[in-house]
N, C-alpha and C positions, 0 to 999 in steps of 0.2 A: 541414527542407527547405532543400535549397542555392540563394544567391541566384542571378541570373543573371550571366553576365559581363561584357556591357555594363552600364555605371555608370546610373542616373539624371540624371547630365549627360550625358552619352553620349545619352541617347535624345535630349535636348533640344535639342541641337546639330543630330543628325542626319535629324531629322524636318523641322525648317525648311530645313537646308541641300541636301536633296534636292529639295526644292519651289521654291527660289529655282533649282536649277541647271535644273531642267525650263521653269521660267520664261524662264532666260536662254538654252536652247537654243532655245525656239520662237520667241522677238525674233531671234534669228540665223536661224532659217529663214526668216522675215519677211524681213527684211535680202536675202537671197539670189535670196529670190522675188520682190523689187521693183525688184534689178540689170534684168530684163525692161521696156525700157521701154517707156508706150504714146504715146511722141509719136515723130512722123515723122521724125525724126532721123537722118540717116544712122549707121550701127553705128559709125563710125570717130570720131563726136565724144561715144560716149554716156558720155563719163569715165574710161573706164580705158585707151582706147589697146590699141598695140600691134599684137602677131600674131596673137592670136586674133581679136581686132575686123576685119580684113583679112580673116581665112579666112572668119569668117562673114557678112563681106560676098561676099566669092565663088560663096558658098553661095545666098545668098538670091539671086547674078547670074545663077547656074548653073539654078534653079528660074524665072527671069524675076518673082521675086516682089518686087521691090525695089520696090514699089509701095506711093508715101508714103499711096493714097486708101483701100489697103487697115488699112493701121494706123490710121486713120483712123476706118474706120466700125467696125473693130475695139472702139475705146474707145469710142463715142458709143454701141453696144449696150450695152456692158458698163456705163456709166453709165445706161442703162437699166433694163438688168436691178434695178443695185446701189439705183435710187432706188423702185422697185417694193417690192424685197425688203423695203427700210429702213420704207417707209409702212407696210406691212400689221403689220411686227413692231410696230412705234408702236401702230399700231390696237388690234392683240389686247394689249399688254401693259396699255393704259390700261383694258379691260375687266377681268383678270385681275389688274391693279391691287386695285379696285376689290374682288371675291374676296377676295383675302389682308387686305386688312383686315378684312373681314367675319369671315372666318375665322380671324386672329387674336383678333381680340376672342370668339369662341365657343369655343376653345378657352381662352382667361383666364378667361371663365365658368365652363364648366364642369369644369375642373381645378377652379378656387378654391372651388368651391361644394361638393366632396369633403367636407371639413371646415368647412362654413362659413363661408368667409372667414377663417378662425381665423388668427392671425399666432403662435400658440403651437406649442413642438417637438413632436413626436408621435412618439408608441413606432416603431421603423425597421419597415417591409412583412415583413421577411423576418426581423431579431431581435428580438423584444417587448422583449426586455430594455434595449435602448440607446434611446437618443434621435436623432434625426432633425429636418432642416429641416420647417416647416411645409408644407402642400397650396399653399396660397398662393404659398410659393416655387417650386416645382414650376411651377407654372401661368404662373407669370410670366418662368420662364426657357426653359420649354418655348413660350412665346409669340415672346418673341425668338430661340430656335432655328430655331422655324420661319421667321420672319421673313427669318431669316441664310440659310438653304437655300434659300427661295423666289428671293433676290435673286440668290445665287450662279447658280442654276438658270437665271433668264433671261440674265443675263450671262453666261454659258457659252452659251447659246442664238446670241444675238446678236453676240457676237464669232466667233462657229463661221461665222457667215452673212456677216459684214461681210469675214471671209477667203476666204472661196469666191469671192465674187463680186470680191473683189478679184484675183484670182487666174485667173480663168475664160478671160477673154480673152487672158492673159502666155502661157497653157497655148497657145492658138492660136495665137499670133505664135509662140512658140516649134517647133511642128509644122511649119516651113517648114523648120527647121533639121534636121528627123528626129522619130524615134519618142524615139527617149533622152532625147533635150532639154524633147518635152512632157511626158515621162511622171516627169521628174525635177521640173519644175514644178512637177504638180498632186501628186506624196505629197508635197514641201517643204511646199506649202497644206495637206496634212492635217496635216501632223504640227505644223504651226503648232497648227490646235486642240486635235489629241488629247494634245499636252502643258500647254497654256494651261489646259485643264481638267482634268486628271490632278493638275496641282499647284496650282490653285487649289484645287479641291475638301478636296483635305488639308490644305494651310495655313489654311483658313478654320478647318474642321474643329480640327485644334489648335487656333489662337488662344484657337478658343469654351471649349474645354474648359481652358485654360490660366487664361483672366480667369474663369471660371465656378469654376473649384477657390478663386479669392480668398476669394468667397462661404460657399461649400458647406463648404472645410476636410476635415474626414476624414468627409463626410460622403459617399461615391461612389456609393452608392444610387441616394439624391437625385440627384446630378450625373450620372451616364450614363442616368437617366430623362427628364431636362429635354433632353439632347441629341439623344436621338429627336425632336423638332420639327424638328431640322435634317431630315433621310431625309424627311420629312412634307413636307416644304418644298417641299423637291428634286423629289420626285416628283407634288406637284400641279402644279406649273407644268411641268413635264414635260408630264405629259396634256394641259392646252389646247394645247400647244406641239405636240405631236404630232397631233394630232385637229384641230384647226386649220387646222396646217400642210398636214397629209393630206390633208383637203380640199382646200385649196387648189390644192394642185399635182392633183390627180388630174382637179378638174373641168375644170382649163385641160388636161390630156394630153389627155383622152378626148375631149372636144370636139374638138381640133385635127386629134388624129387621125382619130376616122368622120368628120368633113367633108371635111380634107383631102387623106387618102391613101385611104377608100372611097369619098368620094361623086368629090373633084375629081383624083385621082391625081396630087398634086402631091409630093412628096419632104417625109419629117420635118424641120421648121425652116425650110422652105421661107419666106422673109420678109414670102409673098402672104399667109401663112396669119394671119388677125387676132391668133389664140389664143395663137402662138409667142411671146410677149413672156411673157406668162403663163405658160406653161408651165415656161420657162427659169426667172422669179422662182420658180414653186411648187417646183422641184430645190432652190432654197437654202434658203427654209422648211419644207418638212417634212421632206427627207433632212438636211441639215446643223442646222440650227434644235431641231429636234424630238426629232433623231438624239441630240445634243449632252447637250441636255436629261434625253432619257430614261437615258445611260448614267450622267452625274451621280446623278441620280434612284437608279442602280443600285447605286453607289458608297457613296453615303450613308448609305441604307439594310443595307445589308450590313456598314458599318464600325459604324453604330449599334446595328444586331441582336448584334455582335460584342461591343461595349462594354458594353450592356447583361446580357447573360450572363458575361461573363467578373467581373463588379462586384458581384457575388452569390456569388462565387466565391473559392478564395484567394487572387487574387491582389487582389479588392477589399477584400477583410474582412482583411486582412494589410498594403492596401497600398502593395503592391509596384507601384508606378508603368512601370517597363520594360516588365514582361509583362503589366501591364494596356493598354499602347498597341502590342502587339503585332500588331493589325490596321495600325495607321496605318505599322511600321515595315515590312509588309511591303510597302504603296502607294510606301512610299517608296525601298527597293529595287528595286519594278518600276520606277519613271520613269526610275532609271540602267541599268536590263537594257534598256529598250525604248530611248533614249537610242544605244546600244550598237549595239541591234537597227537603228534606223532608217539609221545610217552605211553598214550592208551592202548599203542600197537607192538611197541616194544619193551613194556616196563608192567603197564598194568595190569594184561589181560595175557595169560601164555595160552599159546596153541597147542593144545594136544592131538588134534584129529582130521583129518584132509577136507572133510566139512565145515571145517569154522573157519576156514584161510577164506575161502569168500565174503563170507557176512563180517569178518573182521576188516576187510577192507573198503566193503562197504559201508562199517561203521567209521570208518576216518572220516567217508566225507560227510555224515551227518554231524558227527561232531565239529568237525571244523565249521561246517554252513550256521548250526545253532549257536557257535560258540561265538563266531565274528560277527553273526547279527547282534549281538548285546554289545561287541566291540566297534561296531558305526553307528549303534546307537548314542554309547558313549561319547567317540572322536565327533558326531554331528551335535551331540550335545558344548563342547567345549573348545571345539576348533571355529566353529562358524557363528557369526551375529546371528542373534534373534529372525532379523530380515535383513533382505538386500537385495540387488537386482542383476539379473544375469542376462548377457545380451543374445536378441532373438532376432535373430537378419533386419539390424539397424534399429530396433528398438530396445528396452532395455526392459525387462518382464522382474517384475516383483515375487520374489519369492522367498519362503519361513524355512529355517531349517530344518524341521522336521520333514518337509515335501525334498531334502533333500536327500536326509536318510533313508525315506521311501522308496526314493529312484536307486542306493547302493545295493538294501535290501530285495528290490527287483529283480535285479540283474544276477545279485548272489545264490538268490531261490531259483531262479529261471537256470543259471548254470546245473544246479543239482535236480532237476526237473528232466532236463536233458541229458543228463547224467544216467540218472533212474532209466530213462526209456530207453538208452542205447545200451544197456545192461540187458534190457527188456529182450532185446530186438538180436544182442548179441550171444545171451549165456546158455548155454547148453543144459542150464536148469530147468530151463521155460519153453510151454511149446512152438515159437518161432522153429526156433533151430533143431528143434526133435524133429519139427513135421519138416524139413532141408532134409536130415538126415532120412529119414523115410522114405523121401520121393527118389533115394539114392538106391530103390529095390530095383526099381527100372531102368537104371544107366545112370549116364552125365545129362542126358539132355532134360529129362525134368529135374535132375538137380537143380539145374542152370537155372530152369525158368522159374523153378522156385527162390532159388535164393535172389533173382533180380528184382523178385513180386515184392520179397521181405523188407529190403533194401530201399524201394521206393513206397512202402508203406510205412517204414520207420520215420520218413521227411514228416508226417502230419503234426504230431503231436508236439517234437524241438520247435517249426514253423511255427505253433502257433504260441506257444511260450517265448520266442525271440521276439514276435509280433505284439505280444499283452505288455514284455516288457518295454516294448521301444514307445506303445503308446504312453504308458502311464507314466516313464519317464520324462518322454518329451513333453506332454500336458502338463509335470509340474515344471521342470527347470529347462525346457525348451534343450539344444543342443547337447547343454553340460550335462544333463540328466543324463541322456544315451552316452555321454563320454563315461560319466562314473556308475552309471549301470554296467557299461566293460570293465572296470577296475574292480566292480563286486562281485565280477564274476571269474576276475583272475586276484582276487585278493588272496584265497586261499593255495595260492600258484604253488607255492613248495612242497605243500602235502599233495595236492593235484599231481605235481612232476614226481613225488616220491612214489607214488601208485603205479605211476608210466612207469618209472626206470625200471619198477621191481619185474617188472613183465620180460621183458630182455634179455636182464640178469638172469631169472629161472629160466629163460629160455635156453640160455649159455648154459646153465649148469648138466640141464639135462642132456643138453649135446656129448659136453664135456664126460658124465659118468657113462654116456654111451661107447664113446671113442677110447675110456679109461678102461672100459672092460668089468665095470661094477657089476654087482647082483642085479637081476633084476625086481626085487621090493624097492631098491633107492630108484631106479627108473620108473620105478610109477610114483615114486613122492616128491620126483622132482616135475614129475609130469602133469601129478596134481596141481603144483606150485604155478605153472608153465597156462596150463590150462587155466587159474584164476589171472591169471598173467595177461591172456590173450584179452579177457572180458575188458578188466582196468583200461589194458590199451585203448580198446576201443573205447572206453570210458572218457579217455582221456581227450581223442580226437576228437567227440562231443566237444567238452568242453572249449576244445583249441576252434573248433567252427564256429560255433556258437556265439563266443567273444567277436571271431574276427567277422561277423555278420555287426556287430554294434560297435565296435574299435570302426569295420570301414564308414558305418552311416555316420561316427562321429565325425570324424576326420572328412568326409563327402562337408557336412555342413560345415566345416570350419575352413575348406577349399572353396563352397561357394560365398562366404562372407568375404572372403579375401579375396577373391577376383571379384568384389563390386556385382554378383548376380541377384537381381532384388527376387528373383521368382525361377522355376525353372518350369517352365509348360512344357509339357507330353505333346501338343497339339502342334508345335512349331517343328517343320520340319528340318531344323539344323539339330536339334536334342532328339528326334527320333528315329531319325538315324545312327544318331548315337546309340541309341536304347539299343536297337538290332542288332550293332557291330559289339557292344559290351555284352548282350547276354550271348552271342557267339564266341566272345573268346574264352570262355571254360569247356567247350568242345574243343578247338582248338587248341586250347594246351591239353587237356585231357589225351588228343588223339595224339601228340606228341610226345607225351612221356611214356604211355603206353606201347607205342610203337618201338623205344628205346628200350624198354624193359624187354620185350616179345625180338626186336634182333639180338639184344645182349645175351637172351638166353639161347636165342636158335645156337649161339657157337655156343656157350656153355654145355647143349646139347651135345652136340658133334664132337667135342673135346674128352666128356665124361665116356661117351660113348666110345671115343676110338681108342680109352686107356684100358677100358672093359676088355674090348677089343684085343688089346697089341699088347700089353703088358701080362705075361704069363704069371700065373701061379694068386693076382691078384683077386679072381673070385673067392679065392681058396684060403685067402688071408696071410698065405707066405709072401707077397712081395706086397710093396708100399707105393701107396700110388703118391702118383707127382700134384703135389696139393699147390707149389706156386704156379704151375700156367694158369691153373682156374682162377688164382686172386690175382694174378697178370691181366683176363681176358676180364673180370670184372669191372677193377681198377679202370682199364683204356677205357672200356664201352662207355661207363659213366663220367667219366671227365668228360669223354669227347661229348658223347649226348646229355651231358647237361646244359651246356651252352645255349642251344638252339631255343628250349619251352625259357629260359632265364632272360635270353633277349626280345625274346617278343612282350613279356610283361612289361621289361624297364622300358623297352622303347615304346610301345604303345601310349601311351600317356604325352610323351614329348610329342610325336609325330603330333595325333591327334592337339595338343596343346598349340603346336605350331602354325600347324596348317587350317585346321576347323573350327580353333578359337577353343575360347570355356563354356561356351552353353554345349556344342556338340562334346565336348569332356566331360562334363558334367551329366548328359544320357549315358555316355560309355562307363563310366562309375556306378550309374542305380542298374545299368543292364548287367554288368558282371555280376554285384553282387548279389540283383535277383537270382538271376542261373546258377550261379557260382554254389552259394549256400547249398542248392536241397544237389546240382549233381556230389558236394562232397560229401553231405551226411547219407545219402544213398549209397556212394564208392565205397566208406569207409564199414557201413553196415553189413552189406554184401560180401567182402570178403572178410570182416569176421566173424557173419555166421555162417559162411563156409567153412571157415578153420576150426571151427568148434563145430559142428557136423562131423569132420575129419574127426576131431578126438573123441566125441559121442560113441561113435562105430569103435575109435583103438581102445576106449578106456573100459567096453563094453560093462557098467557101472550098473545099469538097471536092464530088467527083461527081454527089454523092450530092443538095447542095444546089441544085447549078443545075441538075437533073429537077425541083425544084420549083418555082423562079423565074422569070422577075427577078421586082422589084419592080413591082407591078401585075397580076400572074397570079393566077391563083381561090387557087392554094395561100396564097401572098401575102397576098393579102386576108382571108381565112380564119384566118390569123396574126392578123393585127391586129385581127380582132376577139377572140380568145383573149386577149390582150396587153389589150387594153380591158377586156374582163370581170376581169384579173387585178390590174390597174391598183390599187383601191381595196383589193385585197386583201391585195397586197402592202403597200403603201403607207398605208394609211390603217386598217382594222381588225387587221391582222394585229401591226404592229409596236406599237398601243395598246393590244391584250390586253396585256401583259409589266407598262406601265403600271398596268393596273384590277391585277392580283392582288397586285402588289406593296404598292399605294397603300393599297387595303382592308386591307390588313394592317399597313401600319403606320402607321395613322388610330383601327383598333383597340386597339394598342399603346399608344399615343398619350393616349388615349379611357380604358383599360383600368379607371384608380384610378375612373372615376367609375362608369362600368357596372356595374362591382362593387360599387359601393356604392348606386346608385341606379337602375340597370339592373332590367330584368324585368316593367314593369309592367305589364303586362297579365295576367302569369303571378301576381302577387301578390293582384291585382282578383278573378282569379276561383279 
């Protein structure tokens, strides 16, 4: 077999030095995004002088907004918002703290306990004949993997949220300037994250596997078995982050809203409304926080499912080190194609008009998708041998590298496929969500039923693009194909997250200019912003389902090769009962975090309602309503109810593992992720073409929309309640399914040496 043509220094150099340039471009987005100053200063002393500072004092003279009290209460929100945000992530991390040790120390148990503690080599899983690190080491580096994933995970979390809100109100000061200026803002703030995390993620990632080879030596089995802790990591704190988060923001929306725009007809972010402080912090935690979290979560997992198959393989049993980091070196060509890609949005093309903020960002993702196909064209041309063989449950399948580029390219088009059609399904441009907003002449209740119809007609077309790519991947490179078909479909991850973040951000701003007291021309351009905002989101959780439908089937096959299952029959009734109990639990958690969202808001209800209430003069806007009980009543609900939908994921898998053995685990894994997949692309569809319905009817934009408006008309009304019921759906259950199927799968993986070994007992009892 011929080597590859990048050297093994060659990878070494260019795996970190891609991850430090992703790094250094989002410090310079930073940098850009903080030129926006929040003190009252007039433009002409903010530092740089000159003729620009002149024109856009002119500008701001021209708008009569040169109003030091408005930048003023512009910051004093925003430090609001930021010290809100900051508490609650404190809050949940010191619980979820508290978890990863726990679960640290359970997985050193029972990894170690495989072999009894034994500190002695053991014959290798996959050659009897060689020798191998002991179970113990395993356990113990698979310990600190996880360890390393969990931490990365909330630090990606929390720097994703400390940016938004740093960012939130620049986004509004800047909207007096124009549409271009805020709209250049708030993707500078995303792409701050979606690189900070793209390239942490993968540097960490090396590092681990770099000082872990010290140990291991030629032992790579062992060593990309232990690094699955990381992906495990990742993706538990993921879940309370999201589920959490979820709650959090959805009980402060839905409160804010039936009180304040059905019961008191006062305008969204209206400053009378108690809830609006809350609701603004819940956008940073669970879209940007949670967002963050989960697509790490997606990363990780996908590069580990990758490594671990591939290290079974010839390029492990040969090791050949280039083409065994051939996932990482293709994370690391996307951070320079998205890099690339982001310039086109901020440098190349300016916005002049509330029309082009959409097609401009849905020109990112076409750029990025065409731009990193010619870049794994490249990395497959010069990373990987000619031929070589990839292992296929105990055989070892021959495969060309060009079949492998096929499979990255698969998975990368099938993301932006599925991209396309939950735009389709989501945007207020297109008749989906015209004809939602229509059936809104008659009430709530054909709202409902329409947007449930939209929702569950959106699953066809993702389903079958997930399904083209998992054959054609798996037909060429068997398992690893469906592992780096997920890796090409989160290749482009930082421009992906920079799309998400910007959605939140504008969402923040326009809260913000509401609560500041701005004109209302900047509240419809932050609304425009807010509104392309909503689509991306939904864009985004495409994308995040999508992957986590081929990250879990990767990691499924890389859990059955490693519990020894030559076959998994449907016909056997230990696996199909499994099947039943897996595609029931995305009901089950579904019905669980729903219900968390729906009590968290019954008191946010009751709360807004009795300041309404009892606090004189606050209709009137002479008194200030009490905005910390609301992020008090937030805060508890969702600490306390996230626990419950969090333990039933982590623990299903062990039980199961324990008691039923690996074959019935292995039905609970294809049952989830069947179910799991279409109810979240349905969840997440539903509720946001309900919220763009909502702003169809507010933006009243074409003919067609001001027959149903204004704001406050039965059509109206009948919106937001659709938008309410879609609320938790989007946001809270829909985007945490992607979570459960992933996490269950590689907890199993994870889990695998010992199930196999000591798994089944119930089945053995009787």
């Amino acid at each position: 077999m011929a080597a590859s043509i990048l050297t093994d220094l060659g990878t070494e150099i260019l795996i970190p030095v891609c991850a430090v340039i992703g790094i250094a471009f989002s410090l310079l987005q930073w940098v850009l995004v903080s030129n926006v100053k929040l003190s009252p200063s007039s433009p002409r002393n903010n530092g740089a002088g000159g003729k620009h500072d002149y024109a856009d004092h002119l500008i701001e003279e021209e708008e009569g907004l040169n109003d030091h009290n408005v930048v003023i209460k512009c910051a004093e929100i925003q430090s609001a918002i930021s010290e809100g945000a900051t508490s609650f992530l404190f809050t949940e991390y010191q619980y979820v703290g508290f978890f990863m040790v726990a679960f640290a120390i359970l997985i050193f148990v029972f990894l170690g306990s495989v072999e009894g503690f034994s500190t002695k080599s053991q014959p290798c899983t996959y050659d009897q004949s060689k020798m191998c690190k002991p179970a113990l080491a395993t356990a113990a580096f698979s310990t600190i993997s996880f360890l390393l994933g969990a931490v990365t995970s909330i630090v990606s979390g929390f720097l994703g949220m400390k940016i938004a809100t740093y960012a939130n109100a620049r986004t509004t000061l800047e909207a007096r300037k124009g549409v271009g200026k805020a709209f250049i803002t708030a993707f500078r703030s995303g792409a701050v994250m979606g690189f900070l995390l793209a390239a942490n993620g993968l540097l960490v990632l090396y590092i681990a596997i770099n000082l872990f080879k010290i140990y291991y030596g030629d032992d790579w089995g062992g060593l990309f078995e232990a690094i699955t802790g990381y992906g495990l990591g990742g993706s538990s704190m993921a879940l309370f982050g999201r589920v959490g988060g979820g709650i959090y923001t959805k009980a402060a929306d839905v409160g804010a809203d039936l009180v304040g725009k059905v019961e008191r007809n006062i305008p969204e972010d209206d400053p009378r409304n108690p809830a609006v402080i809350a609701d603004n912090v819940g956008d940073n935690v669970g879209d940007i926080a949670g967002m963050g979290s989960d697509l790490f979560g997606s990363y990780a997992e996908s590069s580990c499912a990758a490594l671990v198959v591939a290290s079974i393989s010839s390029f492990g049993i040969n090791h050949e080190f280039t083409p065994m980091l051939y996932p990482l070196i293709i994370s690391s060509v996307g951070i320079i194609v998205c890099l690339i890609t982001t310039l086109f949005a901020t440098d190349f093309f300016e916005i002049k008009a509330v029309k082009e903020i959409e097609p401009s960002l849905k020109r990112q993702l076409i750029i990025s998708t065409v731009l990193m196909t010619i870049g794994i064209a490249v990395v497959s041309w010069i990373a990987l041998p000619s031929s070589f063989t990839i292992f296929n449950f105990g055989e070892q399948k021959a495969v060309k590298n060009w079949q492998l580029f096929l499979c990255v390219a698969v998975g990368l088009w099938a993301g932006l496929i599925i991209g396309f059609v939950t735009e389709y399904y989501t945007s207020n441009a297109y008749s989906p969500v015209q004809d939602v907003a229509d059936s809104c002449r008659t009430g709530a209740a054909t709202n409902v039923i329409f947007g449930l119809a939209l929702g569950y007609k959106s699953c066809i077309i993702p389903i079958f693009a997930i399904a083209v790519s998992i054959f054609v991947s798996f037909s060429f490179a068997a398992m690893y194909g469906i592992a780096v078909a997920a890796l090409g479909m989160l290749s482009t991850i930082a421009t992906g997250l920079a799309i998400d973040a910007y959605g939140p951000i504008s969402d923040n701003a326009g809260g913000i200019a509401e609560m500041a007291g701005m004109s209302h021309r900047i509240r419809e351009r932050t609304d425009a912003l807010d509104a392309a905002g909503n689509t991306t989101a939904a864009i985004g959780k495409g994308f995040a389902i999508g992957s986590a439908a081929l990250v879990s089937l990767a990691l499924f096959g890389a859990f059955v090769s490693r519990a020894a299952i030559s076959t998994v029959d449907v016909l056997t009734p230990k696996v199909f009962i499994g099947l039943l109990v897996g595609a029931m639990l995305p009901y089950w958690f579904s019905a669980m975090t729903m219900k968390s969202v729906g009590s968290a808001a019954l008191k946010m209800v009751e709360e807004v309602r009795r300041q309404f209430n009892t606090i004189p003069g606050l209709m009137e806007g002479t008194a200030k309503p009490d905005y910390a009980t609301c992020v008090k009543i937030s805060t508890d609900a969702s600490i306390k109810e996230m626990i419950p939908p969090g333990a039933l994921v982590m623990l299903t898998p062990l039980v199961v593992g324990i008691f039923f053995g690996v074959e019935t685990l292995s039905g609970v894994l294809a049952g989830s992720l069947v179910s799991g997949v279409q109810i979240a692309i349905s969840a997440s569809n539903t509720g946001g073409a309900w919220d763009n319905a909502k702003k169809y009817i507010e933006a009243g934009a074409s003919e067609h929309a001001r027959t149903l408006g204004p704001k406050g008309s039965d059509p109206h009304k009948a919106a937001v309640i659709g938008d309410t019921i879609g609320d938790p759906l989007k946001d809270t259950s829909g985007p945490s399914l992607n979570i459960l199927i992933k996490l269950m799968a590689v907890e199993s993986l994870v889990f695998a040496p010992f199930f196999a070994t000591h798994g089944g007992l119930l089945f053995k009892i009787f």
